[in-house]
Steps between C-alpha positions, in 0.01 A plus 500: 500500500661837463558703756383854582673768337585690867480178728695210480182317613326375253069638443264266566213457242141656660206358413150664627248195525153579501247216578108466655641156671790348664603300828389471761174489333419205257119532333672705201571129362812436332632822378593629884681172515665612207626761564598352844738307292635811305564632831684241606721411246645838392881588556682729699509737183124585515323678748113476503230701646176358509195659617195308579150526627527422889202256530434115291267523191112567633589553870431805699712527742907558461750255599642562838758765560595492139238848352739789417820330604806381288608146550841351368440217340830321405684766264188680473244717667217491506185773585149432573234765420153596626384608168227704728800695713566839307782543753682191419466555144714825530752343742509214242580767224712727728718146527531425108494856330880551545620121408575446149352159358634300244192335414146517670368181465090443535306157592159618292457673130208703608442477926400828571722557793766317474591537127283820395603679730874397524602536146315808461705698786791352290394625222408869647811498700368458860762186487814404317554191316660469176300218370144333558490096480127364534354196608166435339514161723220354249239772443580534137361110464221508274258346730614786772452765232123337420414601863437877471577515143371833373680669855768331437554597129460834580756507775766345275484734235572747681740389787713323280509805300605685792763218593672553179620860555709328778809246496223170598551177402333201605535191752319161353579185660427302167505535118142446523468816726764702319295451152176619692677812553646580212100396386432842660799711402695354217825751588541347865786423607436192673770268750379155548635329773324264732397570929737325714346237716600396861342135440730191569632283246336220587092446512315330774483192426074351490480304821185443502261335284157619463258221486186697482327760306744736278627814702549766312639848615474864397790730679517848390296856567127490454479720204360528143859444352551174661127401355381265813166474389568348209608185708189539691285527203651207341449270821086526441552266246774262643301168542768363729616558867746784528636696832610841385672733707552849529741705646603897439413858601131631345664798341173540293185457743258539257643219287524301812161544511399378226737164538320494823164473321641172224612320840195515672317343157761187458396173494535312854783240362730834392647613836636848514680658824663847476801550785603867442823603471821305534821610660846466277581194682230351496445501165723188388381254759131614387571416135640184627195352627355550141416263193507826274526868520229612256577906407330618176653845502445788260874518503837518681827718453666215673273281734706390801181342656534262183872446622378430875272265392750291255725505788270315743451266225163625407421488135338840365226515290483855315464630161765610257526844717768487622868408482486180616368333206834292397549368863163409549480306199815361586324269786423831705115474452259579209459800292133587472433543117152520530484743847102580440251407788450212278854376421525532892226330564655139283832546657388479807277274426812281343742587800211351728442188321949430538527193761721576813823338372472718195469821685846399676679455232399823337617647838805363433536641171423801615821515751707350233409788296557824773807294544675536142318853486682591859828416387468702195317814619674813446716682781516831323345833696345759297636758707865382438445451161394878463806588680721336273303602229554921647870415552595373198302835310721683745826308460488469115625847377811497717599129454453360839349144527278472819516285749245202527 
């Protein structure tokens, strides 16, 4: 790295992070574990500053002794904000107007507070950072972008306008995602590089052999993206015993209402059980207990629930929305081509029908499969790749090859 032109020391690389979610809270889903693992994994070159809502996903009240405080976290810091507290908004920007950011780094492409308003006082001056790197963590999928369409078109238009009279480029954690984006702006600039995971190498093994009905699982927020109530609506018509059971935060009430209403009309011989939310750790053993993890999302950026599940030896069951397609048709599960009410309804229908010893041995596919996907997954982090990527801009004119 080269050194400071007056110090001898040499300047670390500052990143501003900006996200709605992170530790210690855990309903955001995967993304907050995500960018737990960016966190964690940066070097000693990079400094990050990460500002964050100070209460979990749907909950009113903060998390102790954390609201307008700055916590080191590792080699980083980070702040948690009453977005209601005028006064610790102007503390907050009395602390970042005089640093100078290398890159400001946002979790969202259009959350109000938390990208909006971020990139904005970038772009007005309020706060310095020579770049803008966003996340659209899977809202550019084209079932997310059906939800809201007409609001949503609107919005783009113009904000990605307004992104382009800055230095942005863009974070997707797949080709899949990366071609979504340049779907919406043709001259992004996009980095693909996957979310580090903090999963082991190895899967639970299946210890225990289900004898009775199929048990399926749904883990993940109770929302229109994640499109619950398609299982539900496909289960009227399942002729065969199933236990199905639910677990997440109700981010959406009024589509938890109307799940609500399709339990309460299933057949007797379809059992359904919803368990609310799961803690991080005890989402593994959960998905361990499981013949299949059934997850017809509207699309994922990356989908570490999908990874959890493959790595209690769970097979998935999801449509071709994510990036997990390969793996999962590598012994990981089945890829929904058909994922309409109806298409739902005869794969269940098929998965219920599978005798015992069958189910096992899928299970054990499915381990076999996070296995050879573990060993391969990529160790890169986005936030030292755009650090290498600034240095070597920087480096280039005057000869000097950075250091790695």
């Amino acid at each position: 790295m080269t050194a400071d032109p007056v110090s001898s020391e040499p300047k670390p690389y500052r990143v501003l992070v900006t996200s709605a979610g992170f530790e210690p809270g855990f309903r955001g889903g995967g993304p907050i574990r995500s960018l737990a693992g960016i966190l964690d994994t940066v070097t000693e070159h990079t400094e990050v500053w990460l500002i964050t809502r100070d209460r979990d996903l749907g909950s009113p009240a903060p998390y102790i002794g954390l609201s307008g405080h700055w916590v080191e976290r590792g080699r980083s810091r980070v702040y948690y904000l009453n977005i209601w507290r005028p006064g610790q908004w102007f503390r907050l920007w009395r602390r970042l107007r005089p640093v100078r950011f290398d890159l400001i780094y946002v979790n969202s492409l259009w959350d109000p507070i938390f990208t909006v308003i971020p990139i904005a006082a970038v772009r007005f001056g309020l706060i310095h950072a020579a770049r803008v790197l966003v996340a659209p963590r899977g809202e550019l999928a084209p079932g997310a972008l059906s939800l809201k369409r007409r609001k949503k078109r609107t919005f783009l238009r113009a904000w990605t306008s307004f992104l382009r009279g800055m230095k942005t480029a863009w974070h997707a954690s797949s080709d899949r995602e990366a071609d979504q984006i340049r779907a919406v702006d043709p001259q992004a600039q996009v980095e693909v590089t996957q979310n580090p995971v903090s999963l082991p190498l190895e899967p639970l093994p299946p210890t225990v052999v289900n004898q009775g009905m199929i048990r399926l699982v749904f883990v993940g927020r109770i929302a229109p993206v994640k499109n619950l109530r398609a299982v539900l609506a496909a289960l009227e018509d399942v002729s065969k015993p199933v236990s199905f059971d639910i677990y997440g935060p109700v981010e959406d009430a009024e589509y938890w209402a109307s799940c609500r209403l399709i339990i309460d009309a299933l057949p007797g011989h379809v059992h359904v059980t919803y368990h609310g939310a799961l803690a991080p750790e005890d989402v593994r053993p959960t998905f361990s207990r499981y013949d299949a993890f059934i997850f017809p999302t509207l699309g994922e950026s990356f989908g570490h629930i999908i990874a959890e599940s493959l790595s209690a030896s769970c097979p998935v069951i999801c449509p071709d929305t994510t990036p997990w397609t390969k793996v999962l048709e590598g012994g990981g599960g089945i890829v929904l081509r058909d994922a309409s009410i109806k298409g739902l309804t005869a794969q269940i229908g098929r998965l219920a029908a599978v005798p015992a010893g069958d189910r096992l041995q899928a299970r054990e596919r499915a381990g076999r499969a996070y296995r050879s996907w573990r060993a391969e997954a990529s160790r890169s982090n986005i936030l030292e790749q755009a650090r290498l990527s600034d240095l070597r801009v920087k480096t280039k004119a005057i000869g000097i090859q950075p250091q790695q």
